[in-house]
C-alpha positions as CSV (number, residue, x, y, z in Angstrom):
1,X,10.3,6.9,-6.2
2,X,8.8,6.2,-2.9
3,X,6.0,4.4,-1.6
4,X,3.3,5.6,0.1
5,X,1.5,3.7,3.0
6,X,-1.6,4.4,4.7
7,X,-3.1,2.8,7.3
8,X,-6.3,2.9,8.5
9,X,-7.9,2.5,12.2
10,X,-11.1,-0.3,12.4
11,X,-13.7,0.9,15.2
12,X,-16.8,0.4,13.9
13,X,-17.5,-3.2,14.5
14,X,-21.1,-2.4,14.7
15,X,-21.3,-1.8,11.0
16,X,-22.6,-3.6,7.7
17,X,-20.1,-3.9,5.1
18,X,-20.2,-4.9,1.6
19,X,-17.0,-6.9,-0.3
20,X,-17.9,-6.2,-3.7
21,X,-15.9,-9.1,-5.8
22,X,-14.9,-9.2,-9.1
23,X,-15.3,-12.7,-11.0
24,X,-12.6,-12.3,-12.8
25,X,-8.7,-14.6,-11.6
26,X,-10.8,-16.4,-8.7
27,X,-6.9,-17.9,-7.7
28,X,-6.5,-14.5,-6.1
29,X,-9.9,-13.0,-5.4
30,X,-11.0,-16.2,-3.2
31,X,-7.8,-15.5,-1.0
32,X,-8.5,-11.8,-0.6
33,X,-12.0,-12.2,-0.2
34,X,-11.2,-14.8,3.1
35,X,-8.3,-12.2,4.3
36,X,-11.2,-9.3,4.6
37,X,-13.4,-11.6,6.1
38,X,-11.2,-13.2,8.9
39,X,-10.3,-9.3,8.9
40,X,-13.7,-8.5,9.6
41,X,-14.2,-11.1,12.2
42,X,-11.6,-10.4,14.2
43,X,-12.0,-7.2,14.8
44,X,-15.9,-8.0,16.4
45,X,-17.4,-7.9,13.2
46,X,-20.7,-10.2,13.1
47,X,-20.9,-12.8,10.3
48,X,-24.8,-11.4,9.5
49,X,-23.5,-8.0,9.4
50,X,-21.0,-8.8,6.0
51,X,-22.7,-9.2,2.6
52,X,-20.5,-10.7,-0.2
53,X,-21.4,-9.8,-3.3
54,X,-20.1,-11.5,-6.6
55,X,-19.8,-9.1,-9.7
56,X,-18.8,-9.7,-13.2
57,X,-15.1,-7.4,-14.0
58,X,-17.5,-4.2,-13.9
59,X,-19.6,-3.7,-11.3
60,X,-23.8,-3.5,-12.5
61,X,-26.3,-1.3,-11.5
62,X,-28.2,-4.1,-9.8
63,X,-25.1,-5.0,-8.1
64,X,-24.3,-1.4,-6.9
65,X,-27.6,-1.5,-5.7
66,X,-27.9,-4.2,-3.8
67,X,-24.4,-3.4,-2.0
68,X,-25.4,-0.2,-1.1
69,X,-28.5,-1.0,0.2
């Protein structure tokens, strides 16, 4: 069996994005949450531009809402 990689390209630094986080094993959510935001920033993303928002294991209707919007 192999494994797949995909890679992506990053060139909209002029967006607003959304980290929808889980609650749930904060050990290894907090480090992936600060590896997609020191992602973020260093590709010219602007601290205002990234919302963070903390879910329980599913993700709400309020919450889906609020990260969409």
């Amino acid at each position: 069996m192999s494994v797949t990689h995909i890679e992506g390209r990053f060139n909209d630094a002029n967006g607003h994005y959304t980290l929808v986080v889980g609650r749930f094993n904060s050990f290894v959510v907090e480090s992936l949450v600060e590896g997609a935001l020191d992602t973020l920033k260093r590709h010219g993303v602007d601290a205002d531009k990234i919302r963070v928002v903390l879910s329980l294991i599913h993700i709400s209707e309020p919450t889906r809402r609020y990260a969409i919007s």
